[in-house]
DRENTI-599769 format. One record per residue (C-alpha): residue number from 1; x, y, z. Coordinates in Angstrom, 1 decimal. Example, Ala and Ser with C-alpha at 12.3 -4.5 7.8 and 13.67 -1.06 7.14 Angstrom:
REM residues 2
NODE, kolpa, c1, c2, c3
NODE, 1, 12.3, -4.5, 7.8
NODE, 2, 13.7, -1.1, 7.1
This chain:
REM residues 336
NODE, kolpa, c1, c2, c3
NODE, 1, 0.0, 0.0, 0.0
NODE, 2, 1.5, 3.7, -0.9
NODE, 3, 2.2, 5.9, 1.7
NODE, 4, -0.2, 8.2, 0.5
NODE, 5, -3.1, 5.9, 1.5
NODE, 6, -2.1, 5.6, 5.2
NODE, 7, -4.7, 7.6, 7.2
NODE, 8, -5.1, 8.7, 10.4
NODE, 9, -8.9, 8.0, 11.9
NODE, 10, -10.5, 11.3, 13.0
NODE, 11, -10.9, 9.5, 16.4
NODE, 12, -7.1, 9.7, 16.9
NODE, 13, -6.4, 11.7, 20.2
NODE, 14, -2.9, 13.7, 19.9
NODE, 15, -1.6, 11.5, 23.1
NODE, 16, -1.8, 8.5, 21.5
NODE, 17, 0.3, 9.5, 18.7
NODE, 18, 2.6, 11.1, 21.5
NODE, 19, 2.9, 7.4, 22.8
NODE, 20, 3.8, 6.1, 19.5
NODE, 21, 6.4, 8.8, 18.7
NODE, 22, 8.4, 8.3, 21.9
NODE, 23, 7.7, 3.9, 22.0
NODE, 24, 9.2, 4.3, 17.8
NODE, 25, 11.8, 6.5, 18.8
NODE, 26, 13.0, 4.5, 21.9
NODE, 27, 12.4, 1.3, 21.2
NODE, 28, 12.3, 0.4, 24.3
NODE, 29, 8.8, 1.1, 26.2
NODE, 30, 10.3, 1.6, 29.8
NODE, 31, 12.4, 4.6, 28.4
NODE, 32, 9.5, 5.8, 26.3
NODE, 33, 7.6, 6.2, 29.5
NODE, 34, 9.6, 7.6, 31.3
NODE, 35, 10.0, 10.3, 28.8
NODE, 36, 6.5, 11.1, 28.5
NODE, 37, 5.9, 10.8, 32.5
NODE, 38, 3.5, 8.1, 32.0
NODE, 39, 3.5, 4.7, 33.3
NODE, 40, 4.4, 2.1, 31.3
NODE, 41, 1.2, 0.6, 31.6
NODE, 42, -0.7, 3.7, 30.2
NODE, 43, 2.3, 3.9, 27.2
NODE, 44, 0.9, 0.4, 26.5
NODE, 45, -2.9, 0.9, 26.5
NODE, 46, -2.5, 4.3, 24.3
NODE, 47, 0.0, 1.9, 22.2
NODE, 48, -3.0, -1.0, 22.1
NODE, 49, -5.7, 1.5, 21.6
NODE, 50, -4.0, 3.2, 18.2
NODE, 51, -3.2, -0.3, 17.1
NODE, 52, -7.0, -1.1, 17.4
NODE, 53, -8.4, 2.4, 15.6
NODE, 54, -5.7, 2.2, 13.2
NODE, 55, -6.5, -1.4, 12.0
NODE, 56, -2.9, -3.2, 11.8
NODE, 57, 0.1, -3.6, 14.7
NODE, 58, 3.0, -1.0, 15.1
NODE, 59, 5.4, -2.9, 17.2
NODE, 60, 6.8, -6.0, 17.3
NODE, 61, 7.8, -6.9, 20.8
NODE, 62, 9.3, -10.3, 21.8
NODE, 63, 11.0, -10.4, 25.7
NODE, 64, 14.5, -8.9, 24.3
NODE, 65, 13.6, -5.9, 22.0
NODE, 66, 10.9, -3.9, 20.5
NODE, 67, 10.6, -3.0, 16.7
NODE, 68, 8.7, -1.3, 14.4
NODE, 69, 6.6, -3.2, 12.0
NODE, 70, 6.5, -2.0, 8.3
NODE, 71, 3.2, -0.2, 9.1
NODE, 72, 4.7, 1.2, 12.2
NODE, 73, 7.6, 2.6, 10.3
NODE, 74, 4.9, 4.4, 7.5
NODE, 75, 3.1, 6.4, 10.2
NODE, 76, 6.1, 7.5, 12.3
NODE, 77, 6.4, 10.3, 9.7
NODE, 78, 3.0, 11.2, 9.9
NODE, 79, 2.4, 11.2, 13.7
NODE, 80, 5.9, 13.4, 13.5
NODE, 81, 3.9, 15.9, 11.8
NODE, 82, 0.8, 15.4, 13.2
NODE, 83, 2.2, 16.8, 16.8
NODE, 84, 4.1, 19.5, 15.2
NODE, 85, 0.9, 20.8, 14.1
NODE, 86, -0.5, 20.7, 16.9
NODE, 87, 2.6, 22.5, 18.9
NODE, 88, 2.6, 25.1, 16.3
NODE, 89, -1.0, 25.7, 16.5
NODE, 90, -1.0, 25.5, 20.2
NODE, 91, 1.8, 28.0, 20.6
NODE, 92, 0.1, 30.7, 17.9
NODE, 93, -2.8, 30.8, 20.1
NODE, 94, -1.4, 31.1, 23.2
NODE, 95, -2.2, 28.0, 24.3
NODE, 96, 2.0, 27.3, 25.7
NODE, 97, 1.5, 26.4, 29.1
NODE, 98, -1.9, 23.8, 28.5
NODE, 99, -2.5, 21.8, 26.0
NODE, 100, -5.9, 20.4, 24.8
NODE, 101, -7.8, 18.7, 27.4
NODE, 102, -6.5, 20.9, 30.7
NODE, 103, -3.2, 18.4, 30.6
NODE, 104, 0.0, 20.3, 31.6
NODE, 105, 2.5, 20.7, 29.1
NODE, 106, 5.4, 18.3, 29.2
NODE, 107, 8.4, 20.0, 30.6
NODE, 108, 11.4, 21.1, 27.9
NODE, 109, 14.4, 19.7, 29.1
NODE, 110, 17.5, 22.1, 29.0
NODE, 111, 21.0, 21.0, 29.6
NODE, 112, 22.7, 24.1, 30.5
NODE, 113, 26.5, 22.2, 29.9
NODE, 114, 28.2, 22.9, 33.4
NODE, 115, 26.6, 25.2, 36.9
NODE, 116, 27.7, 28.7, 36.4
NODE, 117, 28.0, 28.9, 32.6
NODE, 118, 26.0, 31.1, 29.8
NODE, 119, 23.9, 28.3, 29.5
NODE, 120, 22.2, 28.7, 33.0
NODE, 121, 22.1, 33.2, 32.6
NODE, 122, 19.7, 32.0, 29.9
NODE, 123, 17.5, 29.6, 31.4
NODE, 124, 17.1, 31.9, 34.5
NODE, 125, 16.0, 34.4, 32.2
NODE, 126, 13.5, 32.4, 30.4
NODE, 127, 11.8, 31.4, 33.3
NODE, 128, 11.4, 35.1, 34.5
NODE, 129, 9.8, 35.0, 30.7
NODE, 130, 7.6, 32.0, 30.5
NODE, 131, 6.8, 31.2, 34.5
NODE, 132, 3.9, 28.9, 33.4
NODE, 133, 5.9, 26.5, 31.6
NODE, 134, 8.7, 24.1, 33.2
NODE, 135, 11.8, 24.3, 31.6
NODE, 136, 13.7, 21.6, 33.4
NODE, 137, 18.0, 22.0, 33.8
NODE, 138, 20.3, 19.3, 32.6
NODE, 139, 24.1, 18.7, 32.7
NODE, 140, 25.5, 16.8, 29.7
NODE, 141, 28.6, 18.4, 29.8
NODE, 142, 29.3, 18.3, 26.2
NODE, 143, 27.0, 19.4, 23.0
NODE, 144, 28.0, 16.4, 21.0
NODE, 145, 26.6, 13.7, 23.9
NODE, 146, 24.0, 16.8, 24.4
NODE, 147, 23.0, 16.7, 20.3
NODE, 148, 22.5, 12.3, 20.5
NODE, 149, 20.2, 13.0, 23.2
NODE, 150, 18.6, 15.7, 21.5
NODE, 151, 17.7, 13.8, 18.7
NODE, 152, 17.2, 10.3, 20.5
NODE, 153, 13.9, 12.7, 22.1
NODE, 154, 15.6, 12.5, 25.9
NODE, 155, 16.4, 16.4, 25.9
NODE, 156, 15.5, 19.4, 23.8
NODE, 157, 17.8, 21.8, 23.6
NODE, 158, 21.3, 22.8, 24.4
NODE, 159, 24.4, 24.7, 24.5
NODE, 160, 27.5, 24.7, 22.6
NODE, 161, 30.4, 24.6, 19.2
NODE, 162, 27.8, 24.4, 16.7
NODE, 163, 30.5, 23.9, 13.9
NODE, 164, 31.8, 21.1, 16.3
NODE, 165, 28.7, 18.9, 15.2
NODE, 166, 29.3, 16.4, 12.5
NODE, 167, 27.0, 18.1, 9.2
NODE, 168, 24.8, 15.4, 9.3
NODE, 169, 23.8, 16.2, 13.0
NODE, 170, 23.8, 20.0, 12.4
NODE, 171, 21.5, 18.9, 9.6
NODE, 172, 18.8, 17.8, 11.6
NODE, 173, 19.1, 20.9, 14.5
NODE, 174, 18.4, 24.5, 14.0
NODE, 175, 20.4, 26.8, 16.4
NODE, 176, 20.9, 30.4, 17.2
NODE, 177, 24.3, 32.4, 18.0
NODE, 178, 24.3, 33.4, 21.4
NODE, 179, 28.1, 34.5, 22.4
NODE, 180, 31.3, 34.6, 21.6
NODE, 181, 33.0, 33.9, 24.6
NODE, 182, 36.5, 34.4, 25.3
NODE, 183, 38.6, 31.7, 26.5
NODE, 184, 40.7, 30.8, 29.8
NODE, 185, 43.2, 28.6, 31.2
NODE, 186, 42.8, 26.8, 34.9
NODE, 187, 46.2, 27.1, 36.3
NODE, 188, 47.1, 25.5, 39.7
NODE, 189, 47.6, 28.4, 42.4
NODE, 190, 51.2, 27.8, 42.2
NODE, 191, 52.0, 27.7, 38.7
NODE, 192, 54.5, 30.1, 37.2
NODE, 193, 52.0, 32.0, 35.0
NODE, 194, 49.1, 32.1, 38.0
NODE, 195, 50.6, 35.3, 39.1
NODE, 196, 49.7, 36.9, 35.6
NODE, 197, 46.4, 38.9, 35.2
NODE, 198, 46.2, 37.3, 31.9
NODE, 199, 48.4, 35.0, 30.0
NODE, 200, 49.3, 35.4, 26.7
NODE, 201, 48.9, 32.1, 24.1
NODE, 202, 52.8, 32.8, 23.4
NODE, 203, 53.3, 32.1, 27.1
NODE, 204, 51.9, 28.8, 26.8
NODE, 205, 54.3, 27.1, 24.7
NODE, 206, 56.1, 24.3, 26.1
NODE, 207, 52.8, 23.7, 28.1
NODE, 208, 50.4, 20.6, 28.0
NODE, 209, 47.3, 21.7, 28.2
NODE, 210, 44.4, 19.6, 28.9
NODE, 211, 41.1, 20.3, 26.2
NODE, 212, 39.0, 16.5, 27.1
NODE, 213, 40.7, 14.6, 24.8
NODE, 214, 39.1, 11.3, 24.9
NODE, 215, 36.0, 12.5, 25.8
NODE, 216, 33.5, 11.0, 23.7
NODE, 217, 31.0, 13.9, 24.7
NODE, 218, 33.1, 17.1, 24.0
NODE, 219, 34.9, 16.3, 21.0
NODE, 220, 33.9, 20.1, 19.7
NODE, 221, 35.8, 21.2, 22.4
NODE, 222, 39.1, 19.2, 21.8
NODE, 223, 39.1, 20.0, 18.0
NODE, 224, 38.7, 23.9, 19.2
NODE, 225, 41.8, 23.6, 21.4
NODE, 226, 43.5, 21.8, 18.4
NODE, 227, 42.6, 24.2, 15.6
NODE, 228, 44.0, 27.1, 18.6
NODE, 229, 47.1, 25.1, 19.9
NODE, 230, 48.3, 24.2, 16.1
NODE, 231, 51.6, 25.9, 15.7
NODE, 232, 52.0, 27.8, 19.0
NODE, 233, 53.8, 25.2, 21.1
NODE, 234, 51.3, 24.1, 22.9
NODE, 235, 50.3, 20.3, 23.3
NODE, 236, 47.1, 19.1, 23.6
NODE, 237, 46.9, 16.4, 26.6
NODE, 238, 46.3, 13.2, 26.1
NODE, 239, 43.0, 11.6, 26.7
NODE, 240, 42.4, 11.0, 30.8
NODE, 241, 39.2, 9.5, 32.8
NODE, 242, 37.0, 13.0, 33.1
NODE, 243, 37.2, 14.1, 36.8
NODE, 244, 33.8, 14.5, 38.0
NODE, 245, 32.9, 17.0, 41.2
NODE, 246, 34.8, 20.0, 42.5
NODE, 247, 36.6, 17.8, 45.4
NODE, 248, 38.5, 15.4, 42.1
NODE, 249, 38.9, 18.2, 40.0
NODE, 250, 41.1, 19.4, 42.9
NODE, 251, 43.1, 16.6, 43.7
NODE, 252, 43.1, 15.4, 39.4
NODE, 253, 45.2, 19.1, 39.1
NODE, 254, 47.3, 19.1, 42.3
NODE, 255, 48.9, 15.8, 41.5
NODE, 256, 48.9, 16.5, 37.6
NODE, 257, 49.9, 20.2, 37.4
NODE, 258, 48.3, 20.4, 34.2
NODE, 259, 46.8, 23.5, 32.9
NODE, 260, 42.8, 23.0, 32.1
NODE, 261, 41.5, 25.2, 29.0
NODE, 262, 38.2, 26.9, 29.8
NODE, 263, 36.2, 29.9, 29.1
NODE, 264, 36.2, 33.1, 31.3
NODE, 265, 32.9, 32.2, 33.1
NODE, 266, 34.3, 29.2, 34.2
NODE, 267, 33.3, 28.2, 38.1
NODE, 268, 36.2, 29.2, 40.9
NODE, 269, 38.0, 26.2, 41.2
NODE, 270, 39.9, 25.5, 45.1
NODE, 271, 43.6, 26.0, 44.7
NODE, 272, 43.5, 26.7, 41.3
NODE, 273, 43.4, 30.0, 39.2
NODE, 274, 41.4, 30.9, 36.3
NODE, 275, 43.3, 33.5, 33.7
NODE, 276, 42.1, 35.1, 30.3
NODE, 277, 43.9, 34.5, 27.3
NODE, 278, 45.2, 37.1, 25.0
NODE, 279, 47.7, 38.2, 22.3
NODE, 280, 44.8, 37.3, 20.5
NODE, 281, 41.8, 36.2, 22.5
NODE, 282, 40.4, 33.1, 21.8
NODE, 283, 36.4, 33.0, 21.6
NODE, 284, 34.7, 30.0, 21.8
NODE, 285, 31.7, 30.5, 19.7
NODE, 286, 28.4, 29.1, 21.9
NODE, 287, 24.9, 28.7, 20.1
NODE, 288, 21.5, 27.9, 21.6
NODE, 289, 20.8, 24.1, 19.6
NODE, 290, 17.3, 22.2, 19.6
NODE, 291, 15.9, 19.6, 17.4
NODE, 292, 14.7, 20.9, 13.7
NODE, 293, 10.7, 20.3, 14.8
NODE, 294, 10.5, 21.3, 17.9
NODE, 295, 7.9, 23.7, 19.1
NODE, 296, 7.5, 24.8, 22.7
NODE, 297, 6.8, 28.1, 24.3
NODE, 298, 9.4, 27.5, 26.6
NODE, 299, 12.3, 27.4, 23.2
NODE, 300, 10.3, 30.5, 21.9
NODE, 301, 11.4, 31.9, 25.8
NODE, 302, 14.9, 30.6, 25.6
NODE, 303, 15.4, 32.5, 22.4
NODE, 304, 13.9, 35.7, 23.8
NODE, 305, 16.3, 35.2, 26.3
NODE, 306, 19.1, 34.8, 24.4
NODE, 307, 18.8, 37.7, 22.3
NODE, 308, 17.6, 40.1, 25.4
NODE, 309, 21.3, 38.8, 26.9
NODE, 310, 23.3, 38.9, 23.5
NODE, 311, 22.1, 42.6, 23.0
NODE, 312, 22.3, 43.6, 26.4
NODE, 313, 25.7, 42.5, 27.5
NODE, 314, 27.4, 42.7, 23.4
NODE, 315, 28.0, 38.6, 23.5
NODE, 316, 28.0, 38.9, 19.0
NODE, 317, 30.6, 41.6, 19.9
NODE, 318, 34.1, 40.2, 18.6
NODE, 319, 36.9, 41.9, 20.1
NODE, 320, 39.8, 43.4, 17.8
NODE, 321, 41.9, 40.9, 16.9
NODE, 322, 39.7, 38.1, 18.3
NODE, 323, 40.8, 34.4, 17.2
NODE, 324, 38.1, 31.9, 16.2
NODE, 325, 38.4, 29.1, 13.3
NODE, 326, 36.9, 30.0, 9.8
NODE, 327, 34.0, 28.1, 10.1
NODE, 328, 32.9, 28.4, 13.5
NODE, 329, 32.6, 32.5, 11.4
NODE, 330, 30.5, 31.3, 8.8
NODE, 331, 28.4, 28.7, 10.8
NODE, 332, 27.6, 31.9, 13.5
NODE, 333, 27.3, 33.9, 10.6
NODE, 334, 24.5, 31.8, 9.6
NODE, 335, 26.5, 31.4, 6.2
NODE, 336, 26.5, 26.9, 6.6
């Protein structure tokens, strides 16, 4: 049967397709219910239910894994845009914070990267903008693990090296250039450049400077610090287990000594220093990322915010002489 001829019974409640979007997209019904904030019993009965008005099964579930069925795979598409529609409508009315039928709208999760970042300034601000809607904060601590989960449907939006992203991931997000943000080093207290107000790259060389090599979440990151380290001396350290919490982060760079690149906004670390870089200034370009069709009053906030903070505090400013690779430029610039 054609595509074309797969129709959706006027019958068809919304939720139910919701079940089906997040069952397809998981594959796995525990997960799926969890992201809807259902129980898995009720992800079931909505599942049963479409399967009944619809006329043929979507799944194929044995005890070890869950598939789609080849009727299953035609209406995913459909169902996609089905609840677009149904955002987009929802939103132009003013409808953000409750749906059809009186049910709260699901919460838009928001990972914010790392406490204390541009990330969070944003998300405060949007919930001074949109106080009806639940925008939830997350910590992924790196935009590529950030943009799998994105698209997998476990998060909605983040922050981060849009460029970073492999094409064929930037290819299915939108994003919007929030700041330019200049770069840092972590120093321990004791180190021979800590005493500097601010340390110039040239003073660097000879250094190995940690960037998360071997971090399978913040490969952006590492191939910034490799594009700005190329041909200045400076070694990019090799990859090392991530240390996790303030306390490890401590004890990782006392017995190490090894500088930590960062961005100015970084947190205060104990016995360590955090120092600008100049002679130029490296920027590390951060964009706000969500998936292509996603439509929430709480993104539309996000974005307010973004460009209320951009404008009011000159983050599309570049500084004089400012360093940043040629297509981070032309992916900011909205040009790829």
């Amino acid at each position: 049967m054609p595509a074309e001829a797969v129709t959706v019974h006027p019958a068809v409640e919304p939720r139910l397709l919701r079940s089906f979007v997040a069952a397809a997209e998981e594959l796995h019904f525990t997960r799926a219910a969890a992201r809807l904030y259902v129980a898995q019993q009720a992800l079931s009965r909505d599942i049963r239910r479409l399967e009944r008005e619809l006329g043929c099964a979507l799944f194929v579930r044995t005890t070890r894994q869950v598939s789609l069925t080849a009727d299953g795979a035609r209406l995913l598409p459909y169902a996609r845009r089905v609840l677009q529609a149904q955002e987009e409508l929802l939103t132009a009315f003013g409808r953000g914070g409750r749906p059809a039928g009186g049910v709260p709208r699901r919460p838009l999760l928001v990972d914010v990267n790392s406490p204390g970042l541009v990330g969070g300034r944003i998300l405060a601000r949007a919930r001074e903008l949109a106080p009806d809607d639940e925008l939830m904060t997350r910590f992924e601590s790196g935009l590529t693990g950030a943009a799998a989960e994105i698209l997998a449907g476990r998060l909605d939006v983040s922050f981060g090296r849009y460029a970073g992203l492999d094409p064929a991931v930037r290819a299915r997000l939108e994003q919007q250039p929030v700041r330019y943000e200049p770069m840092a080093v972590v120093l321990p207290a004791d180190h021979r450049l800590a005493a500097r107000d601010e340390v110039p790259l040239a003073a660097l060389a000879g250094e190995t400077v940690y960037a998360g090599a071997g971090n399978p979440r913040t490969p952006e990151w590492t191939d910034l610090a490799r594009l700005l380290f190329e041909g200045r001396g400076i070694a990019l350290a090799p990859p090392a287990p991530l240390a996790v919490g303030v306390e490890e982060f401590q004890r990782i760079m006392a017995k190490s000594r090894t500088p930590v690149l960062a961005v100015v906004d970084f947190p205060a670390m104990p016995g360590a220093v955090i120092r600008p870089l100049v002679d130029p200034v490296p920027l590390s370009p951060v964009s706000l990322v969500w998936r292509r069709e996603l439509a929430h009053p709480g993104l539309e906030a996000l974005r307010r915010a973004a460009g209320e903070l951009a404008a009011g505090e000159g983050w599309l400013r570049r500084p004089a002489g400012g360093w940043i690779p040629a297509i981070d430029a032309l992916v900011m610039a909205g040009r790829t």
